[in-house]
N, C-alpha and C positions, 0 to 999 in steps of 0.2 A: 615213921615215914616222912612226918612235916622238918625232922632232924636232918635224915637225909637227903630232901628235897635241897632245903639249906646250906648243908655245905655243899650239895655241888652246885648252887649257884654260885655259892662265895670262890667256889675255884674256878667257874667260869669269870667270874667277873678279875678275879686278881690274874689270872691268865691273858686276858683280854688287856686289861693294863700293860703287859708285857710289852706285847707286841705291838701295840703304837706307839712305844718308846723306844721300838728295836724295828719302822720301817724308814727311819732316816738313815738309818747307820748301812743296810744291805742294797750292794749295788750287785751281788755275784749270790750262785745258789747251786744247789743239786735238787735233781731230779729223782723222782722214786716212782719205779714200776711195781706194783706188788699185787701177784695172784696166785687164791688158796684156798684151802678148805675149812671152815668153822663149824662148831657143834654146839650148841646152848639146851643147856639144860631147865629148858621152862617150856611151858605146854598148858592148855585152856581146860581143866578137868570136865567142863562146863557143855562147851563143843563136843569133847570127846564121847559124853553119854549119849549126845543128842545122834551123833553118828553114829553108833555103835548100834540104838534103837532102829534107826534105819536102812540099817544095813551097810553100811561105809564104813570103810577103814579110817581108823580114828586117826589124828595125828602124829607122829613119832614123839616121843616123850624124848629122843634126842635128835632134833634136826638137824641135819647137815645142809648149809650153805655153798654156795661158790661164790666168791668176793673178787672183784677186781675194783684196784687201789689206785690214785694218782697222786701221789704226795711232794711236796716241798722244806726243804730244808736252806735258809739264809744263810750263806757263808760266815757272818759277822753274826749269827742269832745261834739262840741254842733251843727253837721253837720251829717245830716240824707242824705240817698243814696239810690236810688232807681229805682229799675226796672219795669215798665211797660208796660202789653197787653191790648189792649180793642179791642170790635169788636162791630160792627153797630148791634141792635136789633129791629129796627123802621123800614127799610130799605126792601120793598118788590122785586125788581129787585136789589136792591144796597146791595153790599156787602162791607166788610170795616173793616182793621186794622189798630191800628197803633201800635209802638213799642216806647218806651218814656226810658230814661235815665236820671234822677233828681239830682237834689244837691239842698240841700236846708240849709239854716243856721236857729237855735231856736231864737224867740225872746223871748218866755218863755219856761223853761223847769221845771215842776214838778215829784212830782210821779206819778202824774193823770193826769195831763193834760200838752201838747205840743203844742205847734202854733209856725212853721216855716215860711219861704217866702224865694223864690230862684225860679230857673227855669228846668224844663225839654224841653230836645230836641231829636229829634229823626224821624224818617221814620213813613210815613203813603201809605197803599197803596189801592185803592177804583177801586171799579170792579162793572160797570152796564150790567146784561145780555141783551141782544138785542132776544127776544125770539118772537116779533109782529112783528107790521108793521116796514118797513126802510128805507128811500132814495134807489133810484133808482141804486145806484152804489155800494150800500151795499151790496145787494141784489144779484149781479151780483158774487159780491166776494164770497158771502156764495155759491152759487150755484158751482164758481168756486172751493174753495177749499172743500166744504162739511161736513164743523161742523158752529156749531152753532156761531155767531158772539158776542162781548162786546166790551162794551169800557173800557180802564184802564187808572188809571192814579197812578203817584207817585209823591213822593217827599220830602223836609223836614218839620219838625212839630216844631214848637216852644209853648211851654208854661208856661209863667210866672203866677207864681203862692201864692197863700198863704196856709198853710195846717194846719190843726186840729185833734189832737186828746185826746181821753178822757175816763181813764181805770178806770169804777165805780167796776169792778169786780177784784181780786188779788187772786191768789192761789200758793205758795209758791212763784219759778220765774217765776210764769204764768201769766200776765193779759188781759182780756175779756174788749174790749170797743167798741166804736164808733169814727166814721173820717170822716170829712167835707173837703172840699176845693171850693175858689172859684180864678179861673185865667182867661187868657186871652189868648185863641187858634190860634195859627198863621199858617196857611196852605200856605205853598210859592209856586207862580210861577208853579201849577201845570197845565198841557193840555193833555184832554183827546188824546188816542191813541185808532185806529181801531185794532182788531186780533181776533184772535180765542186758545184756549184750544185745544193741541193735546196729545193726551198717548205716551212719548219717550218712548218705549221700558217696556212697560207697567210697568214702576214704579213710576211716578208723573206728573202732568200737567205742562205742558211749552206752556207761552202766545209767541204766534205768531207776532209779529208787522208788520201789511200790509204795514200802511199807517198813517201819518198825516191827519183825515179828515179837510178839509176846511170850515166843517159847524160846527167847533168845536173849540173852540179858549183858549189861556192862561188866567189862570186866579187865582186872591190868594185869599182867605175866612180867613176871621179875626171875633170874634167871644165872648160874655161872657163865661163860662163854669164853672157849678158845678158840684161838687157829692158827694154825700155821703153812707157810708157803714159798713162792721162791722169790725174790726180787731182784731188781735190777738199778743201779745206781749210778747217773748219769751226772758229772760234776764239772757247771757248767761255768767255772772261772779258771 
């Protein structure tokens, strides 16, 4: 793990190199719209018993996402950048975002097709309602404070990756394609927390944090991850 940890910093860091060497040179760029569906195969065995004992539908041992992407490409760079949301759509108690920031470098760049590899990182953050049955001290606290109780957790995302794409459609600087990826999703060191959703001052939810539960422990989910979807390719020089 401390192997892998290391080279993907060493490729964050020589990637990062790149690109302050390549933002003098870009005065023109494309634009990327891209939205889709991804499935990762990682899941908390952990969580999963805990809700199973209480009668909740466990996790999906393969979550499906919905992703939408803002990405950049420098006319003079061969270094794509990239913002992404996704959210949990599989998940019947589990709710779930994360927020992802990419640098990736081409290993091919054509007019129609691109295939990068580099990594995103960024924040996820996963929220299970506790709406049934609860431990006996759970219980105690919902009664205590008098909203509804979940567990939350957060923390960082890592994903190395390789990406795809491929514009069979061209209409002046417009092009209409398709985008694959397949990486490796890294969820650090995250542990569930007890709280409750209160209304400050009736203008947005703020989690509560009681407690550390003791029947809930640290833990990191590593994972394959695809997806694919449709994008949109706006070329703005």
């Amino acid at each position: 793990m401390k192997l892998l940890q290391g080279i993907l910093l060493c490729s964050l860091l020589t990637t990062s190199g790149a690109v302050f060497a390549q933002i003098q040179q870009d005065s023109s760029f494309s634009l990327l719209f891209n939205q889709g569906i991804s499935f990762t195969h990682a899941n908390d065995p952990h969580i999963n018993r805990w809700l199973q004992k209480y009668g909740y539908p466990a996790e999906p041992h393969v979550p499906s996402s919905l992703n939408f992407e803002v990405a950049a490409i420098p006319a003079s760079s061969n270094l794509l950048y990239s913002i992404k949301l996704s959210t949990i759509t599989s998940g019947k108690n589990l709710s779930s975002f994360n927020v992802l920031g990419g640098l990736y470098m081409a290993i091919m760049h054509t007019k129609r097709f691109l295939l990068f590899a580099g990594t995103g990182a960024g924040y996820h953050d996963d929220i299970l309602t506790l709406n049934g049955d609860m431990p006996a001290d759970y219980k105690q606290l919902a009664v205590q404070y008098h909203f509804p109780l979940a567990l939350r957790r957060t923390g960082l995302f890592l994903e190395p990756a390789l990406r795809a794409f491929w514009f069979p459609v061209s209409f002046h600087n417009v092009q209409l394609g398709l985008f694959g990826g397949l990486g490796y999703d890294l969820d650090f060191n995250s542990r569930w927390r007890l709280g409750y959703y209160s209304d400050n001052h009736g203008k947005y939810g703020h989690f509560k944090k009681l407690k550390k539960p003791d029947d809930q422990q640290r833990v990191s989910e590593y994972g394959v991850s695809y997806n694919l979807g449709l994008t949109v390719r706006v070329n703005l020089h």
